[in-house]
Every structure is written in C-alpha cells, then in structure tokens.
N, C-alpha and C positions, 0 to 999 in steps of 0.2 A: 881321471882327467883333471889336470890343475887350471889356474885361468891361464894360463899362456894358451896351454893348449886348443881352451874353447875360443879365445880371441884371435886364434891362428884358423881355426876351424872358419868362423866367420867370418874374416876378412877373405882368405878363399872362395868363399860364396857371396862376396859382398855383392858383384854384379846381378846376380838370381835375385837377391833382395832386393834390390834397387829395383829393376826392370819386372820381377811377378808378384811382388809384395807392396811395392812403394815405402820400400823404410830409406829413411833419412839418415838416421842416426839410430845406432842400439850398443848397448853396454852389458856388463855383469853387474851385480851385485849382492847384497848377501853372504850366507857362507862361503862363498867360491873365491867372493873380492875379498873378503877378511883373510881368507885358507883357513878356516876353521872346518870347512866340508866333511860331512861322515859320507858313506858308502851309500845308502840310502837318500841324501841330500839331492834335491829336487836343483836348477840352474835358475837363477831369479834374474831376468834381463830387463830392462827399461829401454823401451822402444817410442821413438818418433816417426811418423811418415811423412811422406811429401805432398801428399793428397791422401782424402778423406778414404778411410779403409773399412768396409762393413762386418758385420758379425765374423760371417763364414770366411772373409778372407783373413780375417785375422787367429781363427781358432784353425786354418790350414796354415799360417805362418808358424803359430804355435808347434803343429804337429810336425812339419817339416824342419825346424829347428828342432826337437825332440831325435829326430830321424838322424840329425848330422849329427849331434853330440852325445848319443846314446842316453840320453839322460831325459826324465821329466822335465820340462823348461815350463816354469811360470810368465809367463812373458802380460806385461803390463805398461800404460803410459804413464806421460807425467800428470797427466789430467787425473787418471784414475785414484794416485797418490794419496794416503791417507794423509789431512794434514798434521797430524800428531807425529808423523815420522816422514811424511815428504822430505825435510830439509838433512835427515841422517839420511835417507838415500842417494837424497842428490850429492852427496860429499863423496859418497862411498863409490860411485857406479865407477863402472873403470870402461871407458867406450873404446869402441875398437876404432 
C-alpha cells in the first residue's frame, strides 16, 4: 500500500472518523510520507480531534485504522510530539 492509497483509504472513511472518533484532521508520516516504506513498516499518522477523546477511544481508533489499511498504524498527536523532532514531523505529514 503506497500513500495515495492509504489517503484514499481515509478520506473514504472520513465521515466514520468524524462522527465515531471525532478526528478533525489526520495525516501520514514517516516512511510512507517519504516512500521509503519496507514490507514490515508500521503506518505513522498524526491525528487531531474535535473534542477531547479518552484512552479506549482512541486505542479503538488505532485498531480500526489498523483494520482498514491492513497494516500496524501508530497513530499519535501533536501534543504527544517529541520536541526533538515535532518540527520534521510537522513538515513531513501529508493530511488527507
């Protein structure tokens, strides 16, 4: 799966996001945004809500992303952002 594909993925489900997850905004990034991707390569998303989202709902947003792209998806905010490398993520993410 290249990122066209996962952002095509996504944006098809944008409404399920919106409405059972409350995301706002979510992107690629990582080896997918670069195309550097191996076979084993996990999907690194940075993810916004629109309201406050607790533990469990966002470790089933995880899962269910996982579900529609076949892949591991690490799914993270900007809050959670290491600052050492917040600012190369934030350049790289590619939002759908």
């Amino acid at each position: 799966m290249k990122i066209n594909q996962i952002k095509g993925v996504l944006q098809k489900n944008m409404d399920i996001l919106k409405s059972q997850y409350g995301v706002k905004t979510i992107g690629v990034f990582g080896s997918f945004s670069r195309g550097d991707e191996r076979g084993g390569s996990d999907i690194d998303m940075l993810v916004e809500f629109s309201k406050p989202v607790g533990f469990f709902k966002f470790i089933e947003l995880e899962e269910f992303l996982g579900k529609l792209t076949g892949k591991k998806v690490d799914l993270v905010t900007k809050k959670a952002l290491k600052p050492a490398i917040k600012n190369e993520i934030l350049q790289e993410v590619s939002y759908v």
